[in-house]
Structures are given as structure tokens and as C-alpha cells.
MIDRENDREN-342318 format. One record per residue (C-alpha): residue in three letters; x, y, z; residue number from 1. Coordinates in Angstrom, 1 decimal. Each point is the difference from the previous one (the first is absolute). Layout:
<nodes>
+------+--------+--------+--------+-----+
: type :   east :  north :     up : seq :
+------+--------+--------+--------+-----+
:  ALA :      X :      Y :      Z : NUM :
...
+------+--------+--------+--------+-----+
</nodes>
This chain:
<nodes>
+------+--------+--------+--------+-----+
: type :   east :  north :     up : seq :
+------+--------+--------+--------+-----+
:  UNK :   85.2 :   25.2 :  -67.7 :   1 :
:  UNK :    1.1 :    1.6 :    3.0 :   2 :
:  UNK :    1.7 :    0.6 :   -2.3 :   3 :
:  UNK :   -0.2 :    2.4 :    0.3 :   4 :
:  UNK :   -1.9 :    2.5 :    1.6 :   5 :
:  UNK :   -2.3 :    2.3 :   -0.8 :   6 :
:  UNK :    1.8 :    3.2 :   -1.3 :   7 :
:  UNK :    0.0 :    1.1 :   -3.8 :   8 :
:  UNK :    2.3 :    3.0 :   -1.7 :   9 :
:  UNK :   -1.2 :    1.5 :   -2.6 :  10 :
:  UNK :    1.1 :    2.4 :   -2.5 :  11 :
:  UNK :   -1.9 :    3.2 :   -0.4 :  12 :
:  UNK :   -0.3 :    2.0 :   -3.5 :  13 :
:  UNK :   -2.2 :    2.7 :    1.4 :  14 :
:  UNK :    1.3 :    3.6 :    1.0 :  15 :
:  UNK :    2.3 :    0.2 :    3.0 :  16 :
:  UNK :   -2.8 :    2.1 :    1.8 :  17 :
:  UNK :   -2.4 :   -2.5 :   -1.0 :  18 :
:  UNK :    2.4 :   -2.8 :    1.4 :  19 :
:  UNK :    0.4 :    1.6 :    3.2 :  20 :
:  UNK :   -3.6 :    0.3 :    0.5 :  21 :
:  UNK :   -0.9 :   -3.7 :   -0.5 :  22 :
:  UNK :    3.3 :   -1.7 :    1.7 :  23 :
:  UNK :   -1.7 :    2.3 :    3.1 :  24 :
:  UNK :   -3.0 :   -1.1 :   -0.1 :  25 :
:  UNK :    1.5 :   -3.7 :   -0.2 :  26 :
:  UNK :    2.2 :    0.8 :    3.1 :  27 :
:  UNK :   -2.9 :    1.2 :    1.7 :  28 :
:  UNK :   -1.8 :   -2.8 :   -0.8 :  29 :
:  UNK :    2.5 :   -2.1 :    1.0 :  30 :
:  UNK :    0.6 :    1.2 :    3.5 :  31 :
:  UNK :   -3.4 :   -0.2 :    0.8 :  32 :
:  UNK :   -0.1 :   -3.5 :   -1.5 :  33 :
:  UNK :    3.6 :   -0.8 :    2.7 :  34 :
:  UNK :   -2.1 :    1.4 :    3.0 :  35 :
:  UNK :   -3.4 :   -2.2 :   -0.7 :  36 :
:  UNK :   -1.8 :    3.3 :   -1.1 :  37 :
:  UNK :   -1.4 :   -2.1 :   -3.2 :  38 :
:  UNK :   -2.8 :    2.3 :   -0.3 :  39 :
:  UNK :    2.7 :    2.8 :   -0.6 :  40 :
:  UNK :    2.3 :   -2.2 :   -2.4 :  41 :
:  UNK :   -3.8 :   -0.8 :   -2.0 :  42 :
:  UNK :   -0.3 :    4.4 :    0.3 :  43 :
:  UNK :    3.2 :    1.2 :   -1.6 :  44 :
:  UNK :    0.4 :   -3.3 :   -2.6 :  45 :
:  UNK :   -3.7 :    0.1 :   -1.7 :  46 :
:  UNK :    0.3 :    3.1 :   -1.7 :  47 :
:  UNK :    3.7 :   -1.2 :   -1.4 :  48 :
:  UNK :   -1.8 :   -3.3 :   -1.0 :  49 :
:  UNK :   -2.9 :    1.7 :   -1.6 :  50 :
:  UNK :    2.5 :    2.3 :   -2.0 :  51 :
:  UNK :    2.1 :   -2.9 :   -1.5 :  52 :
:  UNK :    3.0 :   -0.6 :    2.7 :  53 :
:  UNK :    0.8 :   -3.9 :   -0.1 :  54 :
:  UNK :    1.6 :    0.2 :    3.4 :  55 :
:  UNK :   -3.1 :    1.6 :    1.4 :  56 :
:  UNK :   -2.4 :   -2.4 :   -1.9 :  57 :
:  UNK :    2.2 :   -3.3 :    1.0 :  58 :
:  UNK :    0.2 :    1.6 :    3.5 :  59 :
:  UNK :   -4.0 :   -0.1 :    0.2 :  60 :
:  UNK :   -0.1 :   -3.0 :   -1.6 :  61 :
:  UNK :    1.7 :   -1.4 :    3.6 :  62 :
:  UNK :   -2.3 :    2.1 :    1.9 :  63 :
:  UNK :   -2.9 :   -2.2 :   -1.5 :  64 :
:  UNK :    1.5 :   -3.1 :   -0.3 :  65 :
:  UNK :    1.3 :   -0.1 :    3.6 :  66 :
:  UNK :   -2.5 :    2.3 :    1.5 :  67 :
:  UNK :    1.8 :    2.4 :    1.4 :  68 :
:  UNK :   -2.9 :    2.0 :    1.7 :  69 :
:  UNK :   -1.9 :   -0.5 :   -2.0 :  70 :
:  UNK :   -2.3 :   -3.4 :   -0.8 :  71 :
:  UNK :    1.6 :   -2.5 :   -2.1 :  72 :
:  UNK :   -1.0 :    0.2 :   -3.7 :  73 :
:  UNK :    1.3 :   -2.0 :   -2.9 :  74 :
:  UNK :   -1.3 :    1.4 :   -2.7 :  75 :
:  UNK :    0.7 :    3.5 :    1.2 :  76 :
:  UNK :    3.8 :   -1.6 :    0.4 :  77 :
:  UNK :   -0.5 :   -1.4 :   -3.4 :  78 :
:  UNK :   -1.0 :    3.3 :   -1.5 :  79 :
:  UNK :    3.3 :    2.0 :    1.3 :  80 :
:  UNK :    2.3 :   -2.6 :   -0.3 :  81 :
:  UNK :   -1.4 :   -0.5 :   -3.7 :  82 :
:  UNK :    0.9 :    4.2 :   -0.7 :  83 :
:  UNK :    3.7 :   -0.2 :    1.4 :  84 :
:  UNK :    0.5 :   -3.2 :   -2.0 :  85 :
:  UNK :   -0.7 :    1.6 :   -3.1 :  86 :
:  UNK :    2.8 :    2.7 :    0.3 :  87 :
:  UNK :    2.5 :   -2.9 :    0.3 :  88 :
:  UNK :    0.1 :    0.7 :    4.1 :  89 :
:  UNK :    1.8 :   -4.0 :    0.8 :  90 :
:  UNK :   -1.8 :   -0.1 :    3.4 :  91 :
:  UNK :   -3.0 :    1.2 :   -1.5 :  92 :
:  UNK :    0.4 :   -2.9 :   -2.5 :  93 :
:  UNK :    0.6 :   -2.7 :    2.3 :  94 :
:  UNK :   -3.0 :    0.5 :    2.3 :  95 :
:  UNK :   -2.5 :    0.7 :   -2.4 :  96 :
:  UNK :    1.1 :   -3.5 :   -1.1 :  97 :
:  UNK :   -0.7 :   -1.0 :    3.2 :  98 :
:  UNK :   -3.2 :    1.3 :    0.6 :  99 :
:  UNK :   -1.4 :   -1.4 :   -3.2 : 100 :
:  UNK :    1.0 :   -2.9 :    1.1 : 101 :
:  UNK :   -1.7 :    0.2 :    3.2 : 102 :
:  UNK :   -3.3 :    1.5 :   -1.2 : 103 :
:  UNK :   -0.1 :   -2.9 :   -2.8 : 104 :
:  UNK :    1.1 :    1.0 :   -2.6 : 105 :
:  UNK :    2.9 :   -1.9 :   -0.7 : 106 :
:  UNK :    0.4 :    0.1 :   -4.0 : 107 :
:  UNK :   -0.1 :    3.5 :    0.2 : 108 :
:  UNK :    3.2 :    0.0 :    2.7 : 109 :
:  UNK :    1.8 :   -2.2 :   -2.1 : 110 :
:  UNK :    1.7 :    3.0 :   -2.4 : 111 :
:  UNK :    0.7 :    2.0 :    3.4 : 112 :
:  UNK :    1.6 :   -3.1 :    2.5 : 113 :
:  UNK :    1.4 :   -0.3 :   -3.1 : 114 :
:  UNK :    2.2 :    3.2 :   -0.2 : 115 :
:  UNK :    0.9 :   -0.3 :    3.5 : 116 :
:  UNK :    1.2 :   -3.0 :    0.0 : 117 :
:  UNK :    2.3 :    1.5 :   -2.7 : 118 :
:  UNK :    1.1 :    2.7 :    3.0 : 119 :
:  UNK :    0.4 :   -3.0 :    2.4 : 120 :
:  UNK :   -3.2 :    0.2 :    2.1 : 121 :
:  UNK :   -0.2 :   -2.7 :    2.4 : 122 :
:  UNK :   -3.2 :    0.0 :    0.5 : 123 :
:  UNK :   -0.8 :    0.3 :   -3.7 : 124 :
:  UNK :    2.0 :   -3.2 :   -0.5 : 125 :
:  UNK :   -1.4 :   -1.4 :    2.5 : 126 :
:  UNK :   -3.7 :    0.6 :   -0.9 : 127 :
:  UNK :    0.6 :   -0.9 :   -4.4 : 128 :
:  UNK :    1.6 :   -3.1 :    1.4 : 129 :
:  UNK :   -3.0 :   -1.5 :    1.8 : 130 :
:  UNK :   -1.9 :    1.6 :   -3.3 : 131 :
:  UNK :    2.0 :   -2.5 :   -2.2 : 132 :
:  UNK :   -0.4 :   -2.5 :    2.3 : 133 :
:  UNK :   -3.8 :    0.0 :    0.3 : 134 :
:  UNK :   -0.7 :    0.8 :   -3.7 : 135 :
:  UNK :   -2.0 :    2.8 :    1.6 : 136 :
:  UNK :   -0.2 :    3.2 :   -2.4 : 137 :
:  UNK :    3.1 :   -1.2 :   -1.8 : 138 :
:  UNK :    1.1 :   -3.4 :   -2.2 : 139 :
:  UNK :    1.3 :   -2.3 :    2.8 : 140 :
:  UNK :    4.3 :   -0.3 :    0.1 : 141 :
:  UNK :    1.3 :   -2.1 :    2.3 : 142 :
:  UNK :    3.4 :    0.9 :   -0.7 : 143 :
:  UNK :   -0.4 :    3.4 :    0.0 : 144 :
:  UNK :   -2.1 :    0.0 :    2.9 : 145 :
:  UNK :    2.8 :   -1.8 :    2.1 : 146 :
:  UNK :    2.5 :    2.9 :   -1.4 : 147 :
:  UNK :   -1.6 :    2.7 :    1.3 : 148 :
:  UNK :   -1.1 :   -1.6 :    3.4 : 149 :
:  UNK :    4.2 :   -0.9 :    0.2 : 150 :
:  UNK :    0.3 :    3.6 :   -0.5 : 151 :
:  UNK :   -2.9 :    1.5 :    2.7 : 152 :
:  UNK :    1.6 :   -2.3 :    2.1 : 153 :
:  UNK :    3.4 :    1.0 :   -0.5 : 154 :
:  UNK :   -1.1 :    3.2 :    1.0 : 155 :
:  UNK :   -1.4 :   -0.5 :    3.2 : 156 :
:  UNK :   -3.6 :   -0.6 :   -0.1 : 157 :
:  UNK :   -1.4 :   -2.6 :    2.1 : 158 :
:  UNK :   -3.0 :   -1.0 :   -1.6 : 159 :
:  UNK :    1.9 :   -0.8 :   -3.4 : 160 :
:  UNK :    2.1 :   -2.2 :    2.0 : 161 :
:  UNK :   -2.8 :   -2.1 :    1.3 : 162 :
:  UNK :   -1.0 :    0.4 :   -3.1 : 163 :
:  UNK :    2.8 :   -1.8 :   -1.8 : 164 :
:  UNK :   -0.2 :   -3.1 :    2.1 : 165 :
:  UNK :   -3.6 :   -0.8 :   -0.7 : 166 :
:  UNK :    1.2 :    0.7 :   -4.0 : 167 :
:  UNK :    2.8 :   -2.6 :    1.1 : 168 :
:  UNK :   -2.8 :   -2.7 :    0.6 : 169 :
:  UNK :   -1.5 :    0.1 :   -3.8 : 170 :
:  UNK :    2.7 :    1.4 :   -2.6 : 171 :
:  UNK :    2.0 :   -2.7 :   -1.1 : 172 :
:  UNK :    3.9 :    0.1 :    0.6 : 173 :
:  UNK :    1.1 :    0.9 :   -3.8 : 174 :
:  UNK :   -2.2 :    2.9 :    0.4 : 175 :
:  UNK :    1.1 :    1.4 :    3.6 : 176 :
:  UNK :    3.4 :   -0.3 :   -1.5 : 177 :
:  UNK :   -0.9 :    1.9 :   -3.3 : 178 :
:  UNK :   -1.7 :    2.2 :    2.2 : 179 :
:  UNK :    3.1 :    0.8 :    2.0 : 180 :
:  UNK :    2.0 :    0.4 :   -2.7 : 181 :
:  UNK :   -2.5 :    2.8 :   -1.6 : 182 :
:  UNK :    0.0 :    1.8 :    3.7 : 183 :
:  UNK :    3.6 :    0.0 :   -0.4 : 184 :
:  UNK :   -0.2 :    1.7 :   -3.1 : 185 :
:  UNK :   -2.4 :    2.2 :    1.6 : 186 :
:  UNK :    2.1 :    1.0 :    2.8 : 187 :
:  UNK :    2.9 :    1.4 :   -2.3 : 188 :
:  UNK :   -2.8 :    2.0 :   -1.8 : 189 :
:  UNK :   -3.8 :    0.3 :    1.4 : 190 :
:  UNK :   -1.1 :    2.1 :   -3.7 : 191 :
:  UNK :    0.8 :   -3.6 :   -0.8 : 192 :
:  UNK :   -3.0 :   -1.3 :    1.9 : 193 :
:  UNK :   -2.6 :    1.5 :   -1.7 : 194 :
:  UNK :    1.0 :   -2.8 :   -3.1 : 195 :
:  UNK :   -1.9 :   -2.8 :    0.0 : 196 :
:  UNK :    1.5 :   -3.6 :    0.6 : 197 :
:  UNK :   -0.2 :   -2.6 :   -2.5 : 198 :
:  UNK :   -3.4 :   -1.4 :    0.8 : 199 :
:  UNK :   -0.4 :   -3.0 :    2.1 : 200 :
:  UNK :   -2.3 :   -2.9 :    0.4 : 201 :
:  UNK :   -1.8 :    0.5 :    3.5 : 202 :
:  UNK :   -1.2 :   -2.8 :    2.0 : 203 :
:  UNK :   -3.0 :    0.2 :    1.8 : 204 :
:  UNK :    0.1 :    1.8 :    3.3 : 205 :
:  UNK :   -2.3 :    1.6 :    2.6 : 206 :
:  UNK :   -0.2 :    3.5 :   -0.2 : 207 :
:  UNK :    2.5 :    2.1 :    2.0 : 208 :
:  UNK :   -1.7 :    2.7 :    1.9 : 209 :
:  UNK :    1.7 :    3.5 :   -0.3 : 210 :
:  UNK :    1.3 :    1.9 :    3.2 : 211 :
:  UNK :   -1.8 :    3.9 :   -0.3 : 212 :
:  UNK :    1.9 :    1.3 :    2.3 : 213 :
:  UNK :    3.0 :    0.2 :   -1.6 : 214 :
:  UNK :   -2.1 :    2.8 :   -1.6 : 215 :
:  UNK :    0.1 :    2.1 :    2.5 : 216 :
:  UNK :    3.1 :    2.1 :   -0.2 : 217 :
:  UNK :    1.8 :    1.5 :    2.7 : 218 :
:  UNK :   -1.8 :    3.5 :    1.1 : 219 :
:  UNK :    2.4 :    2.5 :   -0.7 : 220 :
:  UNK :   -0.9 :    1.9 :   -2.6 : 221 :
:  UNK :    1.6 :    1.5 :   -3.1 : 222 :
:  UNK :    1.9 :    3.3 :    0.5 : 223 :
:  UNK :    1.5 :    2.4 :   -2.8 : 224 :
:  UNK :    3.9 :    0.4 :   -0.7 : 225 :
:  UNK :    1.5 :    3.4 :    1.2 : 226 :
:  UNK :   -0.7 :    2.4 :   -2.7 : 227 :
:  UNK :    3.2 :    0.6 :   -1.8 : 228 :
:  UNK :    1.3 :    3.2 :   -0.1 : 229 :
:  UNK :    0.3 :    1.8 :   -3.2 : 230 :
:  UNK :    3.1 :    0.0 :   -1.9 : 231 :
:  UNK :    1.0 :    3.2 :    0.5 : 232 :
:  UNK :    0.2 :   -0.4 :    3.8 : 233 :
:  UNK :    2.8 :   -1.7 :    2.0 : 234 :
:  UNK :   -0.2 :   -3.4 :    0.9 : 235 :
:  UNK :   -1.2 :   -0.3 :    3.8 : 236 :
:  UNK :    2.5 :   -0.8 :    2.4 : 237 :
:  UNK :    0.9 :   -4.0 :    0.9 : 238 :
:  UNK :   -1.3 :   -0.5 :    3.8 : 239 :
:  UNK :    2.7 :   -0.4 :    2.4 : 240 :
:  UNK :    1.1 :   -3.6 :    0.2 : 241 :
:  UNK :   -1.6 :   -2.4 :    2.9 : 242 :
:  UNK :    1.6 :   -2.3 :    2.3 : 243 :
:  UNK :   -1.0 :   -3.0 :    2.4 : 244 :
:  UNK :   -0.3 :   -3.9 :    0.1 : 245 :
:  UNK :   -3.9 :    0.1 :   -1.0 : 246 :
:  UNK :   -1.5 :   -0.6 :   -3.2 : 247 :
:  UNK :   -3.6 :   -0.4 :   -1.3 : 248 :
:  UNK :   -0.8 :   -3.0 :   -2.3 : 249 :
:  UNK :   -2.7 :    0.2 :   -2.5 : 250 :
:  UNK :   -0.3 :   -3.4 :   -1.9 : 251 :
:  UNK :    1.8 :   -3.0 :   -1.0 : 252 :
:  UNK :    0.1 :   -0.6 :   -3.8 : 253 :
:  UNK :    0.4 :   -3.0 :   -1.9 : 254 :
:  UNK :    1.0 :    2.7 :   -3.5 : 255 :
:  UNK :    2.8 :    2.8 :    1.6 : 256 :
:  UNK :   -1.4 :    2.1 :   -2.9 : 257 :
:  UNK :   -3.1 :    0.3 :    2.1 : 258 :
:  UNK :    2.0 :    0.9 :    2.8 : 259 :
:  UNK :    1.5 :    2.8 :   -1.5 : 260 :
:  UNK :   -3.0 :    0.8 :   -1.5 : 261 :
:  UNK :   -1.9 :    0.3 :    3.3 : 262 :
:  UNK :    2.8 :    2.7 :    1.4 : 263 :
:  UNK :   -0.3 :    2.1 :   -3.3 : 264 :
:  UNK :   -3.9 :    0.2 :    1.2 : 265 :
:  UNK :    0.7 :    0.5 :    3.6 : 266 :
:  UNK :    2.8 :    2.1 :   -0.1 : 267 :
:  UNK :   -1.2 :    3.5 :    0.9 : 268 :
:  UNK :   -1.5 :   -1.5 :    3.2 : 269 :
:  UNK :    3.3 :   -0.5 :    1.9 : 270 :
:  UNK :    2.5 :    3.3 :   -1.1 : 271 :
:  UNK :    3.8 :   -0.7 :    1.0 : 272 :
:  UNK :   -0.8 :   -4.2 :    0.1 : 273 :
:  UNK :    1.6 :   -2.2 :   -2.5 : 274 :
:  UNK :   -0.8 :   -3.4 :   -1.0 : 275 :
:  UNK :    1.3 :   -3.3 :    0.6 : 276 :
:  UNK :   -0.6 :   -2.8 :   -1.7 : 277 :
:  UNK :    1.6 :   -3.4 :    2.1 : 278 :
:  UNK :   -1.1 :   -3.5 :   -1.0 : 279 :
:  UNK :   -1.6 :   -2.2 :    1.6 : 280 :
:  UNK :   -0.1 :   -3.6 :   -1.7 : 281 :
:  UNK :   -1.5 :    0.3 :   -3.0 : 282 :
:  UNK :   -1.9 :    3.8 :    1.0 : 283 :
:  UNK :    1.8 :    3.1 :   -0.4 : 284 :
:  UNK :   -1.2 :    2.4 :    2.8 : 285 :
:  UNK :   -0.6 :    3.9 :   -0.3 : 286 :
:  UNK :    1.2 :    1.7 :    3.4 : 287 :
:  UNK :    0.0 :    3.8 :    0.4 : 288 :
:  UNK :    2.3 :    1.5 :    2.2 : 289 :
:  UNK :    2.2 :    1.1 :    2.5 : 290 :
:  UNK :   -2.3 :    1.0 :    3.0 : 291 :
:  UNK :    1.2 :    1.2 :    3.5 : 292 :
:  UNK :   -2.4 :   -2.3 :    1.7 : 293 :
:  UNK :   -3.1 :   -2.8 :   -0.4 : 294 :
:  UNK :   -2.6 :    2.8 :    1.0 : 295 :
:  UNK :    1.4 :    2.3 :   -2.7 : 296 :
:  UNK :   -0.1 :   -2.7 :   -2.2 : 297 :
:  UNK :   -3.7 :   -1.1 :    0.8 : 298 :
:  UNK :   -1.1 :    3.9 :   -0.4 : 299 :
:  UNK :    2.1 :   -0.1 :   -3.5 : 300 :
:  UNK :   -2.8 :   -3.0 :   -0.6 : 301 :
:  UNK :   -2.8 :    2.0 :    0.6 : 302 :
:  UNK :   -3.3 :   -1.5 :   -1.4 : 303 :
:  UNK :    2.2 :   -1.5 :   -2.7 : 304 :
:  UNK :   -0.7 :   -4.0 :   -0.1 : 305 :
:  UNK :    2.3 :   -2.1 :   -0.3 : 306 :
:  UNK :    2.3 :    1.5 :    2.1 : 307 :
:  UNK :    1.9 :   -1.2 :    2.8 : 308 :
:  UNK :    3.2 :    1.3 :    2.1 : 309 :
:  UNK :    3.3 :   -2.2 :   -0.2 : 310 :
:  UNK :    3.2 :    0.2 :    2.0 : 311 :
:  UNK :    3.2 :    0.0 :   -2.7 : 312 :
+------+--------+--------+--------+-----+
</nodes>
């Protein structure tokens, strides 16, 4: 999922000082990842990584995977993504999913395209559906299978729409409807995805070949939350208010939950913006805004993909 981009908050029990010293590093890290100094990002997020930080470790984990100055290297992808997933970090989760799906080992990605299809993961949906399909790594569902590709295509990926029309050509009609009918169910609660659908009775099919690069997730990398200061201090100031016609848009989502989930994540990026959250058919949009003008809006983007300026 474009869904959303490539930023992750997350919650630090360590000492302030300690805090301070690692969201640092991250920023560092992550300017030198914004101006294509990878080499720098790789400097100032290794030692992070090698100390325990999920953002860091996920962070690296894109380094490898995309190869981001660096040769690309699966299993060293594998490896990182593997250590963030294990603290519960959601991005982490979803590509480590990913990659074990890609380096072929798909029974092992089941448990973790599993959990994020339970956040809403596009691409997670998008990659269990053609799973059930194909019987590969997982007990063919036909049903199910159609659910979830409903879903990755409800939320904007491509491939799972091509995808859905070649499962249009073999899955009977009572099953496409059943399998409509569980997406719909899905939709009003993705946890709900992760349940399996009352087993069907698949036809014979040829194989449907899998799409990697949904895989590869947008480049910008995860970056800390502002430390919160302690209780006994004030509570910073509010910026000023902005004004302008411009706005940025960041995704399209078929669940508004995700939406709002995505600005909770990206929030600290754009200080004085607020969120809207228009419609647009079926899609509920996340625009950030007001901005004085399309270049100020552009540089509000930065390396941040998706992103886009829009007149209101």
C-alpha cells in the first residue's frame, strides 16, 4: 500500500537523554537519506540497528532491499527486516513478509502477510491473495483469495487489479459473490481479514504469477516522533496557523481509518498543516494543508513518496 508511506512513530521507554540521542542519530540519518547521501543514512543507522532500534533496523532493511548505495541483498533485507518485525514494528512486519515471499519462502511469510493484512496492507493482501489462489505455501481459498484481491484492489494497487480479472476467468460466480461479500466485511474491519473463509472447492486453474514489486516500498525511510517533553515542562507552543489554496495529497484509501492512521504517522513532518479528508467515490483522500503556493507545497513533499501538490 501506498498506503501508505514509509514513516513509522514509535514510542520510546528509554531515558529522555537516551531518546534524544537516538531520534538524532535517526534525523541524521534521515537527511542524509533525503539528499541521496545513502552511504551517510547506512553511517548514522547501523549502529542504532546493531543496538536494538526497530526504526533503524527496518530503515536498513530498505537500504538492502532497494539498494540504496549499496548492492541489492535479500537476505541481508531479510535479516533486518526479520529484527524490527520482532518488536511489533508494522512496517517491519509487512516487508519481512514480503521478502520471504520473494526469497522463497512462502510458508514461512504466511504468519507475517498475515498480520498485515490485519493492519490493511495492500500489498500484503495483495500478495496472500495470489497465495490462496495458487495453493502455494498455504491451503488454496478461492473465496478468500478473491476477498483480499477485492481489497488490494480497492486500495489502489494495479497489479491486484489485473489480478482480479484473470481470477474472474476461473472462480465460479457463487464464489466471486461470496467473495465480495467477505471483502465487504473486511472493509468495515481488516483485523477481520486475518479469519479464514469457509473453505471452498477450487477448480483447476493455471497458476497466477505474483507481481514482486509491489514489494518494494516507497524509499522514505522511518523517522522518530519528536521526543515529548517531560511533564514537568510546558507544553510547546502551537505553530502559527498557515494559509493558501495548496495542499499536498498522500494517498487514497479504500478504509478512512487508514487515512487517519497515515496522518497520526506523518504528522510531525508538516508543523502548522492540518488534514483533510474529502471523498472521492468510494476512496477517502488524506490531503495536508494550507500552503502559500505549488513550490512550497512540492518542498513540504520532500523525498516523501506518494506525494503530490493539489490546488483546493
Amino acid at each position: 500500500m501506498r498506503t501508505s508511506a514509509a514513516l513509522f512513530l514509535l514510542a520510546m521507554l528509554a531515558a529522555p537523554g537516551a531518546v534524544r540521542a537516538q531520534d538524532a542519530a535517526v534525523k541524521t540519518g534521515v537527511e542524509a537519506y533525503d539528499r541521496g547521501d545513502y552511504a551517510g543514512a547506512l553511517r548514522a543507522w547501523r549502529p542504532l540497528a546493531e543496538k536494538g532500534d526497530a526504526d533503524a533496523q527496518y530503515n536498513l532493511g530498505q537500504i538492502y532491499k532497494l539498494g540504496r548505495g549499496v548492492p541489492v541483498d535479500l537476505a541481508e533485507a531479510e535479516k533486518w527486516y526479520r529484527l524490527a518485525a520482532l518488536q511489533g514494528h508494522e512496517l517491519g512486519e509487512a516487508n519481512y513478509g514480503m521478502v520471504l515471499f520473494e526469497n522463497g519462502k512462502r510458508e514461512a511469510a504466511v504468519p507475517w502477510l498475515e498480520r498485515a493484512v490485519g493492519h490493511g496492507e495492500p500489498r500484503a493482501q495483495y500478495l496472500l491473495g495470489v497465495m490462496l489462489f495458487n495453493g502455494d505455501g498455504v491451503a488454496k481459498n478461492w473465496v478468500r483469495a478473491y476477498a483480499l484481491m477485492t481489497r488490494a484492489s480497492a486500495g489502489g494497487l494495479d497489479p491486484a487489479t489485473r489480478t482480479l480479472a484473470q481470477m474472474e476467468q476461473y472462480i465460479p460466480l457463487a464464489e466471486r459473490q461470496e467473495g465480495k461479500a467477505l471483502a465487504e466485511r473486511f472493509a468495515k474491519n481488516e483485523h477481520a481479514a486475518t479469519l479464514a473463509a469457509p473453505a471452498a472447492t477450487p477448480r483447476r486453474a493455471p497458476a497466477i504469477s505474483a507481481d514482486t514489486s509491489v514489494a518494494n516500498a516507497p524509499p522514505a525511510p522511518a523517522r522518530k516522533a519528536a521526543v515529548r517533553p517531560a511533564p514537568t515542562r510546558p507544553a510547546p507552543a502551537a505553530p502559527v496557523a498557515a494559509s493558501g489554496a495548496w495542499r499536498v495529497q498522500l494517498g487514497a484509501f479504500a478504509t478512512p481509518g487508514n487515512a487517519e492512521r497515515l496522518w497520526r504517522q506523518v504528522r510531525p513532518r508538516f508543523p502548522g498543516r492540518q488534514p483533510f479528508y474529502p471523498k472521492s467515490g468510494q476512496l477517502t483522500r488524506l490531503l495536508v494543508g494550507p500552503f502559500a503556493s505549488r513550490a512550497e507545497a512540492e518542498k513540504a513533499c520532500g523525498a516523501l513518496q506518494p506525494c503530490m501538490a493539489v490546488q483546493r
